[in-house]
C-alpha positions in Angstrom: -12.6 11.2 -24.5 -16.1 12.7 -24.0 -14.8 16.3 -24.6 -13.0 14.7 -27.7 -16.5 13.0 -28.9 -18.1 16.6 -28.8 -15.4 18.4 -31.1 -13.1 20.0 -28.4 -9.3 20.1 -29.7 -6.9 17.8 -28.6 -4.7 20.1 -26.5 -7.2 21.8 -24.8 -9.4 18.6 -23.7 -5.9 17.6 -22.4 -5.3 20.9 -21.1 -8.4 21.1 -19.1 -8.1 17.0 -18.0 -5.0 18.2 -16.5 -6.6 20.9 -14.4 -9.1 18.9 -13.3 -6.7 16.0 -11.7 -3.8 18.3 -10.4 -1.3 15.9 -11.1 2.7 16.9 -11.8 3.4 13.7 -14.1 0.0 14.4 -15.6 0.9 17.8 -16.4 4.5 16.4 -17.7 2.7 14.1 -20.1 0.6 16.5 -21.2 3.2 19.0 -21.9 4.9 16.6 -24.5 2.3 15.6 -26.0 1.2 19.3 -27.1 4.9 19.9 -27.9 4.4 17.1 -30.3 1.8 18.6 -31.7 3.4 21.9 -32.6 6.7 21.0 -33.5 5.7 17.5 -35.4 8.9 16.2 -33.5 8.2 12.2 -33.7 6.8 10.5 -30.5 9.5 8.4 -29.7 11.9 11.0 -28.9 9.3 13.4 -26.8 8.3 10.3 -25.1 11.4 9.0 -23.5 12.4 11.9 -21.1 8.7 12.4 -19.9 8.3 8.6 -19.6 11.2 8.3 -17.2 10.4 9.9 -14.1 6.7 9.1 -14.1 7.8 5.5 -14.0 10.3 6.2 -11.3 7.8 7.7 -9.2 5.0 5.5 -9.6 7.7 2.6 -8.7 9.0 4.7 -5.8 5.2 4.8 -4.8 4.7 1.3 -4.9 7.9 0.8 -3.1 6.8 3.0 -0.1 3.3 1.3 -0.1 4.9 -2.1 -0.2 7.3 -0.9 3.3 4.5 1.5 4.9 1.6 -1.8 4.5 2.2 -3.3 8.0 2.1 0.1 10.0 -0.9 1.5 8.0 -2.8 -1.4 8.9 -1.7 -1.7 12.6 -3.0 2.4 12.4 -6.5 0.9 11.4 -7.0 -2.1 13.8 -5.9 0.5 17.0 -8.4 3.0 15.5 -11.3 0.4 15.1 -10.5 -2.0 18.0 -11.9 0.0 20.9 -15.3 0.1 19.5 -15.2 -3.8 18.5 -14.7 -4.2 22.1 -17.1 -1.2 23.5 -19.6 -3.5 21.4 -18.4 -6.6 22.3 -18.8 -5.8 26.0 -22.0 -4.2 25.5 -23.4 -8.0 23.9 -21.9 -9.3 26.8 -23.0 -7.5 29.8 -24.6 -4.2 28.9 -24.6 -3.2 32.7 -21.0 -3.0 33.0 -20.8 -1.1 29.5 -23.3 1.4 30.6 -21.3 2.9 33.2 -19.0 4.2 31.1 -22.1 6.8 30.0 -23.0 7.7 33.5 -22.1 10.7 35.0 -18.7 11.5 37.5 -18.0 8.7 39.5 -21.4 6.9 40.4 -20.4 3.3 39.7 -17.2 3.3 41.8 -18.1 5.8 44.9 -21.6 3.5 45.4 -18.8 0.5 46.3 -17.2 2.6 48.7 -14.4 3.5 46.6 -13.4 7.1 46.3 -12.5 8.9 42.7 -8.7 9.5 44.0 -7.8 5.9 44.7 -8.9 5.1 40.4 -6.6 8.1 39.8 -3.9 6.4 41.9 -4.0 3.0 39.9 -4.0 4.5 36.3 -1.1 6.7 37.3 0.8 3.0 38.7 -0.3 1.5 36.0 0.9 3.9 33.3 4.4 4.4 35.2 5.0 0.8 35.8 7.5 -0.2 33.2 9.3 -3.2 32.7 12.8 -3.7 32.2 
């Protein structure tokens, strides 16, 4: 519209609208309308094939929003959870949190424990599956 305001044609504001957003049903649209404009042919009639699959897509896109909704927010709560809870812990008891930033092993090998038996447990833990 600005483009428009300042005196550029039609077609090419269009033209250049459509380079800028990169969009296929953009370019589609835009494609009839400057047919229209060079063969006079009446809107109705350009219209209806163009109009078609850009409402089939855009209702295709909806549908896959609508189905994909559940797993795109599960995606964000695993990605943000662990530093809710980092933080969490850290209000809590910012001792136990801080060990996490010390180097090696410190915090377990001053208990007596040695780094191979923490290796051990994950290992368990991660093979130990339920039936």
């Amino acid at each position: 519209m600005r483009a428009i305001s300042l005196g550029v044609s039609v077609q090419r504001a269009l033209g250049d609208m459509a380079r800028r957003i990169d969009s296929a049903d953009l370019d589609m649209v835009v494609t009839a309308i400057n047919v229209q404009y060079e063969t006079g042919a009446t809107w109705r009639r350009r219209w209806r094939p163009s109009a078609r699959p850009v409402r089939g897509r855009i209702q295709l896109l909806r549908e896959i929003q609508v189905l994909t909704a559940q797993q795109r927010m599960t995606g964000y709560v695993l990605a943000v959870l662990p530093f809710v809870v980092g933080f969490l812990l850290f209000l809590i008891n910012r001792d136990y949190i801080l060990r996490l930033f010390q180097p090696g092993w410190i915090g377990c090998c001053r208990r007596g424990h040695r780094a191979d038996d923490h290796r051990y447990l994950i290992i368990r833990k991660i093979v130990d599956i339920e039936v």
